[in-house]
C-alpha positions as CSV (number, residue, x, y, z in Angstrom):
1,X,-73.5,6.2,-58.6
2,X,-75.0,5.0,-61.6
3,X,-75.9,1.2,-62.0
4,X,-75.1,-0.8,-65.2
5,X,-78.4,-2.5,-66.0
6,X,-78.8,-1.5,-69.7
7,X,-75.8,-2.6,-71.5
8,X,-74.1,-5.8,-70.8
9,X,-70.4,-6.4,-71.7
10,X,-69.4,-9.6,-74.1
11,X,-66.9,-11.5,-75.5
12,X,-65.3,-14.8,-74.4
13,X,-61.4,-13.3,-74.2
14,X,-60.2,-10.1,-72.4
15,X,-59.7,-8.3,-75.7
16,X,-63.0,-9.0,-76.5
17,X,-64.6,-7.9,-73.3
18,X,-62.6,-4.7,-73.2
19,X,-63.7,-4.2,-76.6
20,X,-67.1,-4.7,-75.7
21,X,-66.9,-1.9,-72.7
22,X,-65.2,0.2,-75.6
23,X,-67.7,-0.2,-78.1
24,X,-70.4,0.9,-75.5
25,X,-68.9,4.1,-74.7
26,X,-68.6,5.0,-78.2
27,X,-72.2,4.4,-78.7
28,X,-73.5,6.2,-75.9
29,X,-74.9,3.3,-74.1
30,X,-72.2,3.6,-71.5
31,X,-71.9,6.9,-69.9
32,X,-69.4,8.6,-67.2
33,X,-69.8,7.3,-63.9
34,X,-71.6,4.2,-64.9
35,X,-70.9,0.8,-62.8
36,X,-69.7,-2.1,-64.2
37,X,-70.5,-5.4,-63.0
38,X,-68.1,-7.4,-60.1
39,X,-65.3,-9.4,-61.6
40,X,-67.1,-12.5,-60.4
41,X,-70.4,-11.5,-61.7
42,X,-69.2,-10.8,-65.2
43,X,-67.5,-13.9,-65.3
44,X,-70.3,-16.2,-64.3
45,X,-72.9,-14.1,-66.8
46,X,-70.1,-14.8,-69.7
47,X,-69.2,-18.2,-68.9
48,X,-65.5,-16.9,-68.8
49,X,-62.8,-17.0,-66.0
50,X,-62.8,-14.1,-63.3
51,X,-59.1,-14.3,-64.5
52,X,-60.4,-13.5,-68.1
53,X,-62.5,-10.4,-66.7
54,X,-59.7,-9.0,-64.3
55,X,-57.1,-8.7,-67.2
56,X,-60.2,-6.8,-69.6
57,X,-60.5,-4.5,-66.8
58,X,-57.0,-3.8,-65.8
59,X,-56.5,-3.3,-69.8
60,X,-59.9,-0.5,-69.6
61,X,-58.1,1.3,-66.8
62,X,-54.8,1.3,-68.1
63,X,-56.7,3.0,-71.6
64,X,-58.2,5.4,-68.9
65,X,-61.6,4.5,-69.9
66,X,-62.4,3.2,-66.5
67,X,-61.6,4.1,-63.1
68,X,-61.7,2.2,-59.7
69,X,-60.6,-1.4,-58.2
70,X,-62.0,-3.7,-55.8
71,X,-64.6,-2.7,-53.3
72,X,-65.0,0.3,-54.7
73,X,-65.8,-1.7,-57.6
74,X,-65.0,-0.6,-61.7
75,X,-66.7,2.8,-63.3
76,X,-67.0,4.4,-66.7
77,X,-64.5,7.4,-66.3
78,X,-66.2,11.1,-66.8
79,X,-64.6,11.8,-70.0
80,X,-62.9,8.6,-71.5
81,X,-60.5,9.2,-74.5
82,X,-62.9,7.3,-77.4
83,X,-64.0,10.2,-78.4
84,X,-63.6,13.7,-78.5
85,X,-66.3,14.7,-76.2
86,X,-63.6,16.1,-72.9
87,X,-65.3,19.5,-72.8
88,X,-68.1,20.7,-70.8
89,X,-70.5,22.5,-72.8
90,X,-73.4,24.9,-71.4
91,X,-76.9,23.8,-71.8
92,X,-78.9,25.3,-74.6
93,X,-80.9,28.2,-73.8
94,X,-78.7,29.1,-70.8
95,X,-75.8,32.0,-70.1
96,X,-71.8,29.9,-70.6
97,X,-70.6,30.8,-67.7
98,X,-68.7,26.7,-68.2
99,X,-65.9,27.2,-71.3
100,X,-63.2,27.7,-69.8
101,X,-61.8,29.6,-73.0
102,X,-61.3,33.4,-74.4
103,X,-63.8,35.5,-75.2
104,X,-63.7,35.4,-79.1
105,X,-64.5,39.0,-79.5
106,X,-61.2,39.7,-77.5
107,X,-59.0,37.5,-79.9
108,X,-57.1,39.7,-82.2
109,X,-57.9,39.5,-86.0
110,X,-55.2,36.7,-87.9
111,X,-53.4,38.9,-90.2
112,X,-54.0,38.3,-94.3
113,X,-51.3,36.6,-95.4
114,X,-50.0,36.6,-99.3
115,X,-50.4,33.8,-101.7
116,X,-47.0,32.2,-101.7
117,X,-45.5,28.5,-102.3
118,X,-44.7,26.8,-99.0
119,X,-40.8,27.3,-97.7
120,X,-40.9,24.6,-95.3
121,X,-39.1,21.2,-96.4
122,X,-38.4,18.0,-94.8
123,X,-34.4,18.6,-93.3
124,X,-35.1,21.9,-91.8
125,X,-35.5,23.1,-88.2
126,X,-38.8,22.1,-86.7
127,X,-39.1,25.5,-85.3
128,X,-39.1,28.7,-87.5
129,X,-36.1,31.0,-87.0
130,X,-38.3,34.0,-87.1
131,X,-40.7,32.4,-84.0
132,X,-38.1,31.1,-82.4
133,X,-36.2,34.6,-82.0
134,X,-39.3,36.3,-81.0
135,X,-40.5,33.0,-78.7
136,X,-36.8,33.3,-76.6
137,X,-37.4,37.2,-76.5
138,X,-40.4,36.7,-74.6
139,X,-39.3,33.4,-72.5
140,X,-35.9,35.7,-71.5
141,X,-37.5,38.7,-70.5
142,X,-39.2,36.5,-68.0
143,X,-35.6,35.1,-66.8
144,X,-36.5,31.8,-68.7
145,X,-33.3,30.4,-70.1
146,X,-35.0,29.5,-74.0
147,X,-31.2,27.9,-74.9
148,X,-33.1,24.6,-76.1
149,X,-36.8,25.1,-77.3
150,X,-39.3,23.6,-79.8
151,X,-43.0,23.8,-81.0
152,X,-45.7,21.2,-80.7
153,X,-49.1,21.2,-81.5
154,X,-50.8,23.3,-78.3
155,X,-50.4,22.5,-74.9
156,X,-51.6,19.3,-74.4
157,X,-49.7,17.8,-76.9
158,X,-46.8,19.3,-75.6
159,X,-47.5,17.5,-71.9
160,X,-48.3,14.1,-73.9
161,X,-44.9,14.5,-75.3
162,X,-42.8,15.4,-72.6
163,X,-44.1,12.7,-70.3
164,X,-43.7,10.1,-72.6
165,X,-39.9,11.4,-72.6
166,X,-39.4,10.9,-69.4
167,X,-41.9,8.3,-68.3
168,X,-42.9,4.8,-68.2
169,X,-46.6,3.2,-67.6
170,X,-47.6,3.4,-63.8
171,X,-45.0,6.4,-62.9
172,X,-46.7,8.6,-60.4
173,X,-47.5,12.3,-61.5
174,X,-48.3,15.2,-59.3
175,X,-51.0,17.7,-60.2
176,X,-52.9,20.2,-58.6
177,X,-56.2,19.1,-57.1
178,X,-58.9,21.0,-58.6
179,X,-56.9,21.5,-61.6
180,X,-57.0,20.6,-65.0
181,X,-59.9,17.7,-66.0
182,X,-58.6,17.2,-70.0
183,X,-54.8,16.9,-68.0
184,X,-56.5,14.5,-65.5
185,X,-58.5,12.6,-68.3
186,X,-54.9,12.4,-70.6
187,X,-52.7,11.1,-67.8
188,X,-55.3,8.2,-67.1
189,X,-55.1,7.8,-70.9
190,X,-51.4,7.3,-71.0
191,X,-51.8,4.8,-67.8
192,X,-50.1,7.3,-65.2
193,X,-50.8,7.1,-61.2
194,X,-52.0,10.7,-60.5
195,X,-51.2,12.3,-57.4
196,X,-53.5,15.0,-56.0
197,X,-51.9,18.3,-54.0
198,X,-54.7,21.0,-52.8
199,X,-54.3,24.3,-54.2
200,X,-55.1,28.0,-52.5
201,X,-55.5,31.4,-54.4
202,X,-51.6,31.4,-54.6
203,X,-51.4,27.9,-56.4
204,X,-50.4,24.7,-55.3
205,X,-49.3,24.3,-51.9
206,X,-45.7,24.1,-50.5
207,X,-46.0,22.0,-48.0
208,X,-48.8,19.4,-49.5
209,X,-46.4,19.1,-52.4
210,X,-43.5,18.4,-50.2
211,X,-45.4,15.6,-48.5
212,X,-46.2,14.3,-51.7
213,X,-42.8,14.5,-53.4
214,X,-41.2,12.7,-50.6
215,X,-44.0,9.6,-50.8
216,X,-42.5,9.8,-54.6
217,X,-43.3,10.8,-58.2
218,X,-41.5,10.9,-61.1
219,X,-43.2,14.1,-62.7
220,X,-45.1,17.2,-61.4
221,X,-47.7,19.4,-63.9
222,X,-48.1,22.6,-62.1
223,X,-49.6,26.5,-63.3
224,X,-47.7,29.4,-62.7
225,X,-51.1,31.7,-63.4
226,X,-54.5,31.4,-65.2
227,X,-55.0,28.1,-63.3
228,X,-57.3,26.4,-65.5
229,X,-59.9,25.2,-62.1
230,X,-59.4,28.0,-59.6
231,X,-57.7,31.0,-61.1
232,X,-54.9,30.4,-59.1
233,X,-51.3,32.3,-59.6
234,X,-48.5,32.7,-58.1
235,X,-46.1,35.8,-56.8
236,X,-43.0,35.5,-56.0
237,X,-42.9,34.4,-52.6
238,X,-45.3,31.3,-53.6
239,X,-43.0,30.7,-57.0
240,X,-39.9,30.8,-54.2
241,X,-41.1,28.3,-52.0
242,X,-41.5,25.7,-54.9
243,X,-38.6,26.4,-56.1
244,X,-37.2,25.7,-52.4
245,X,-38.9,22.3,-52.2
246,X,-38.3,21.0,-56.2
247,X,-34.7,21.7,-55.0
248,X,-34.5,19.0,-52.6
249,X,-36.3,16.8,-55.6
250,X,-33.9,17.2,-58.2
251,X,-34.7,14.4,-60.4
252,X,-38.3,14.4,-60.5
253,X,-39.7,16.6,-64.1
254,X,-41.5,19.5,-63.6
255,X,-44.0,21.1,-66.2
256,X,-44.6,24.8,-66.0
257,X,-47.9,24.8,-68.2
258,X,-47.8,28.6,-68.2
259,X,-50.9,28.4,-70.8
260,X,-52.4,31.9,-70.7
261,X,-49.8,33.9,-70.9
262,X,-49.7,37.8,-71.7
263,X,-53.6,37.6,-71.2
264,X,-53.6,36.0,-67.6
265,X,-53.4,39.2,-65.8
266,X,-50.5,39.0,-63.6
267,X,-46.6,38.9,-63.8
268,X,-44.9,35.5,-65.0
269,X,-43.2,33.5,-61.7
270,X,-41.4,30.0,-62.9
271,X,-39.9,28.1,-60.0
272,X,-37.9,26.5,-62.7
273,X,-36.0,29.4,-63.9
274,X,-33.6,29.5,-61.2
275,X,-32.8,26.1,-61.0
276,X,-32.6,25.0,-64.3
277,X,-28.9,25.5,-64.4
278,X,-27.5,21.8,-64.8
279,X,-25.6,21.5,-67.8
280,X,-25.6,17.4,-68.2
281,X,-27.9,14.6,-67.4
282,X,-25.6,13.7,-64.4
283,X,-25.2,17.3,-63.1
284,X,-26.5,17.2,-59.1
285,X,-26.3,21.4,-59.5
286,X,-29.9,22.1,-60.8
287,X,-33.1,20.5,-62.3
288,X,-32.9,17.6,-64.7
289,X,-35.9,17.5,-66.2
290,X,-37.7,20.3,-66.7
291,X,-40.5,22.2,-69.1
292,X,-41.8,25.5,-69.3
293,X,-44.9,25.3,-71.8
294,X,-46.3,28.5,-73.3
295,X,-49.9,28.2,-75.5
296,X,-51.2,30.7,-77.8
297,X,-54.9,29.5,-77.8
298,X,-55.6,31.8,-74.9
299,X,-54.5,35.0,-76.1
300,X,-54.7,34.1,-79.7
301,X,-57.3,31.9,-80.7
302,X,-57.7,28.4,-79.7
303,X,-57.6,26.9,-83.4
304,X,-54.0,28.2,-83.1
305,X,-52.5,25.0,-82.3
306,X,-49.5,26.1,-81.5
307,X,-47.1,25.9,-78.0
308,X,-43.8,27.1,-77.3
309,X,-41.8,24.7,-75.1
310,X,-38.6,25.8,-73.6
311,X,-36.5,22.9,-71.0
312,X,-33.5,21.3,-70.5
313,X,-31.7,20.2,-73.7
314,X,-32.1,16.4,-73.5
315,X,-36.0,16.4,-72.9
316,X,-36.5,19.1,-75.8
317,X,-34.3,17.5,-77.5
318,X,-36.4,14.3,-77.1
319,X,-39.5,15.7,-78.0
320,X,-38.7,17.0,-81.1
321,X,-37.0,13.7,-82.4
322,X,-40.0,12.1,-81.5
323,X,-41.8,14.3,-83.2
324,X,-39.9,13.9,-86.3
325,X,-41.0,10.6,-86.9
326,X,-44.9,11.6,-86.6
327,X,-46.0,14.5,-87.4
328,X,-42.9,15.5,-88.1
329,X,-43.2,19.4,-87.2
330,X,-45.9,22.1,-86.7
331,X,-46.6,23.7,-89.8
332,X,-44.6,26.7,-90.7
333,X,-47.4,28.5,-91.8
334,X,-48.8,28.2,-88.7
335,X,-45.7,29.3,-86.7
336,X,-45.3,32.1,-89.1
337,X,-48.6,33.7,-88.5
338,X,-47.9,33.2,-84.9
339,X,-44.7,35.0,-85.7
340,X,-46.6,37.7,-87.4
341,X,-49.2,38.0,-84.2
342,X,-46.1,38.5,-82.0
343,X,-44.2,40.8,-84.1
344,X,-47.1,43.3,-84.3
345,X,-47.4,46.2,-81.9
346,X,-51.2,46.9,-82.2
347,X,-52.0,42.9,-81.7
348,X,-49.7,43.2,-78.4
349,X,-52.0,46.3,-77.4
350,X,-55.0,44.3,-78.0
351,X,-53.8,41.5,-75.8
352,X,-53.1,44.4,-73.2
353,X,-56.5,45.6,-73.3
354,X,-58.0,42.2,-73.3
355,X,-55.9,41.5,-70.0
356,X,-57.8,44.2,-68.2
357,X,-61.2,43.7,-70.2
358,X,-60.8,40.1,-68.7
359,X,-59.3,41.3,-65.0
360,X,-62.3,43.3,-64.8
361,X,-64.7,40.4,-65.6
362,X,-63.0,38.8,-62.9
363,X,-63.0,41.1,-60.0
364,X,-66.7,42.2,-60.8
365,X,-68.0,39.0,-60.0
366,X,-65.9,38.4,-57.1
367,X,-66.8,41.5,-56.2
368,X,-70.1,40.6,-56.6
369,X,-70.1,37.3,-54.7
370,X,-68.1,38.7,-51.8
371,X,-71.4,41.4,-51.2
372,X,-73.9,37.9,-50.7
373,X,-71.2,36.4,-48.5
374,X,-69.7,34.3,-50.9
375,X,-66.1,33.5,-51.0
376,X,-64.9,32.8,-54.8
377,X,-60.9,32.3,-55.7
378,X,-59.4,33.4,-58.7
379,X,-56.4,35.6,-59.2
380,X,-56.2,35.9,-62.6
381,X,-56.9,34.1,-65.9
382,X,-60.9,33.1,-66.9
383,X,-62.3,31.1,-64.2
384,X,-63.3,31.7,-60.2
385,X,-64.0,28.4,-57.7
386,X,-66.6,28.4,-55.1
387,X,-66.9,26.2,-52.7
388,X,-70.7,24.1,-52.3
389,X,-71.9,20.8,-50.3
390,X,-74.0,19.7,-53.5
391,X,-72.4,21.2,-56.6
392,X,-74.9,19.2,-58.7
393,X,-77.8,20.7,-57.2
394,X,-76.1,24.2,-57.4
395,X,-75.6,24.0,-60.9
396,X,-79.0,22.3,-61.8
397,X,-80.4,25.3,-59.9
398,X,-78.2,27.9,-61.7
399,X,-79.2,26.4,-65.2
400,X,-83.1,26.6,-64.3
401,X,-82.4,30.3,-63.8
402,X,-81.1,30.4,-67.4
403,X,-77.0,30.3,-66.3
404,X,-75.0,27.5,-67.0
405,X,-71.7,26.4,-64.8
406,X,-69.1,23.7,-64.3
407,X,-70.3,21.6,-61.0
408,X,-67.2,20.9,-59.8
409,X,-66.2,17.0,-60.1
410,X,-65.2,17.1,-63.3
411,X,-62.0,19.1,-62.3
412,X,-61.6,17.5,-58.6
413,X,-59.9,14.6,-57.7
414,X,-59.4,14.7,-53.5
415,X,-60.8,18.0,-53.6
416,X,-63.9,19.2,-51.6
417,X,-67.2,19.8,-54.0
418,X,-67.4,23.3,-55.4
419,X,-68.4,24.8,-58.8
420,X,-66.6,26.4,-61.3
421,X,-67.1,29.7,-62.6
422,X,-65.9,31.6,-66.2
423,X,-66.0,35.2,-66.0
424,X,-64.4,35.6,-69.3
425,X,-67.6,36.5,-70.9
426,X,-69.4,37.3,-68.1
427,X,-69.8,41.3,-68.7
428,X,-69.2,43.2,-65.6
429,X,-72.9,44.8,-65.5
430,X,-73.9,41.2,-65.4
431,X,-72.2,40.1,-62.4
432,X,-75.0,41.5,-60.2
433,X,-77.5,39.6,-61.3
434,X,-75.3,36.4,-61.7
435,X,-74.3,36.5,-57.9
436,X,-77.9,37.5,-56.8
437,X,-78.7,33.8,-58.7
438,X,-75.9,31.9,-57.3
439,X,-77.1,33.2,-53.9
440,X,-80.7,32.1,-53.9
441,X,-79.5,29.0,-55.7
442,X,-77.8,28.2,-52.6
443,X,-80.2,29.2,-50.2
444,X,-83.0,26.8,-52.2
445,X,-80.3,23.7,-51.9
446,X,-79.9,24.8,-48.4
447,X,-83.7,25.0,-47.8
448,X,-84.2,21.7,-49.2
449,X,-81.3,19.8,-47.4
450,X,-82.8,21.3,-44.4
């Protein structure tokens, strides 16, 4: 754990203070992970009230730009929202075997588009009717029901929106644990309680879940495939036995963030689908709140800024009205060269062939792993977890060898340490050499600890 010793906060009022923590972070002189002083000790060094620094820190940890209480005493979150540093990035000089996105030479080409005036005016739909038909096409041949649906600026935005339907400050949300770290970083953000449930190569687990979902929560954010830590998916027995226990939960919100889509590499389950049959708010017959969120950034390009969200009519209805009154809608011109994507035969062959090219990637270097004795999830999507004692040292190793991955506590809440692993540009003759790294990098941390 880092100390504070360089950079002292200041101010005489809590909006001051927490302005002053603030104004560190942006400047770099407060990192992740970095302590800040005791209640009592601030308040003495400022002259102030341990009332006065309380209330600036509470204020910090609702923003989500620190983390921790009492004993444990108050730290500089990983990746607090004050700027728009959230992703890991691999060290210069070194393989990325860290982003966690597509390979760009898989994308498929955008398609030229003709000069033209823009269509789009203030009073129309917020969804295009030509993305729209092809977006329910897709949702339905996956036994979605895609009756109420609307677009939103990628998949986080989509989360941020829905929660803030249905949620208020301090409302408890489920997620899987390792899982997403930008979804982990936004719920702190927005001043949620998050709730960690361990996950396995089949996705979250059943009865962790359960356990948690009876201690209460108002929201789960689960991943049907392409789990962004692990690689985690689901088949239909796992998607069946969620569905079993959300049943008994009918009024807590559910988030299918189903963001790889066609390029994840195995079938779509949604334990939603078969209970999102209520036709009121005050219906006891199915789920109440639910959201099945589908990106394009992994299959078509992450500047594509576009998600499809599909839920029950209130909640959608909800985030579009919102929407309305910011942003107002995702451009049309965006949604139409989405539309155009879709509607093309040889881009949905591409996306086939990048499915496999990817599935390939993926197998090869578990495949490759598995022959030094090392166990690595990851059922589909871009990214494999292995489990370590010292996933800094692992990855400090790795990078000295001239490969660069995620150490693991960026993604882990509860979670034992581990490292994560993108094999979406990791070409399968590579994999060899990779694992044969990875496996003396552990044998030199084990050496050492020894």
């Amino acid at each position: 754990m880092n100390i504070l010793v360089r950079y002292r906060p200041q101010g005489r009022t809590a909006k001051e203070i927490s302005a002053s923590v603030e104004a560190g972070v942006r400047s770099g002189q407060l990192s992740g992970g970095d302590q800040l002083p005791s209640v009592r000790e601030l308040a003495s060094q400022l002259g102030v009230s341990p009332t006065t620094v309380a209330a600036a820190y509470g204020e910090l940890r609702r923003r989500g730009i620190t983390t921790g209480t009492g004993r444990a005493g108050t730290r500089i979150r990983g990746a607090p929202p004050v700027s728009s540093r959230v992703y890991l990035r691999a060290p210069a000089g070194t393989r990325d075997l860290v982003t966690g996105g597509p390979d760009p030479d898989l994308l498929p080409p955008l398609p030229a588009r003709p000069a033209r005036r823009s269509t789009r005016m203030y009073a129309e739909a917020p969804v295009a009717p030509r993305l729209r038909r092809l977006a329910a096409g897709q949702l339905a041949a996956d036994g979605i029901d895609a009756a109420s649906l609307t677009v939103t600026g990628g998949a986080l935005d989509g989360i941020e929106r829905v929660l803030t339907a249905w949620l208020t400050p301090s409302d408890r949300v489920i997620v899987e644990d390792p899982g997403h770290a930008v979804t982990f970083d936004l719920l702190a953000a927005m001043g949620y309680a998050v709730v960690p449930v361990p996950v396995d190569d089949l996705g979250i687990r059943p009865a962790e879940l359960a356990t948690a979902l009876t201690r209460g929560a108002s929201a789960l954010i689960v991943t049907p495939r392409a789990q962004a830590a692990t690689g985690a998916a689901w088949d239909a027995g796992r998607a069946a036995a969620i569905g079993e226990v959300l049943r008994r939960h009918p009024s807590v919100g559910v988030i299918e963030d189903d963001h790889a889509g066609p390029v994840a590499g195995v079938p779509a389950f949604s334990a939603c689908a078969g209970l999102a049959t209520a036709k009121g708010p005050e219906s006891s017959k199915g789920r109440r709140r639910w959201v099945i969120l589908r990106s394009v950034s992994k299959s078509l390009g992450p500047d594509l800024r576009l998600a499809v969200l599909a839920g029950d009519e209130a909640t959608i209805t909800r985030v579009a009205g919102r929407q309305a009154l910011g942003t107002g809608w995702v451009s049309y011109q965006l949604q139409e060269m989405v539309a155009d994507l879709w509607a093309d035969p040889s881009v949905a062959a591409q996306l086939a062939s990048a499915a496999q090219i990817y599935a390939g990637r993926r197998d090869a270097l578990r495949s490759a792993l598995g022959r030094h004795g090392i166990a690595a999830s990851g059922r589909s999507g871009f990214t494999c977890w292995v489990p370590v004692s010292d996933e800094d040292g692992v990855a400090s190793s790795l990078a000295a060898a001239g490969w660069a991955v995620a150490p693991g506590q960026r993604f882990r809440i509860a979670a034992a340490p581990g490292v994560r692993i993108s094999s979406a540009r990791l070409e399968a003759t590579d994999a060899a050499a990779f694992a044969a790294e990875f496996a003396r990098a552990l044998h030199h941390r084990v050496s050492r600890l020894d």
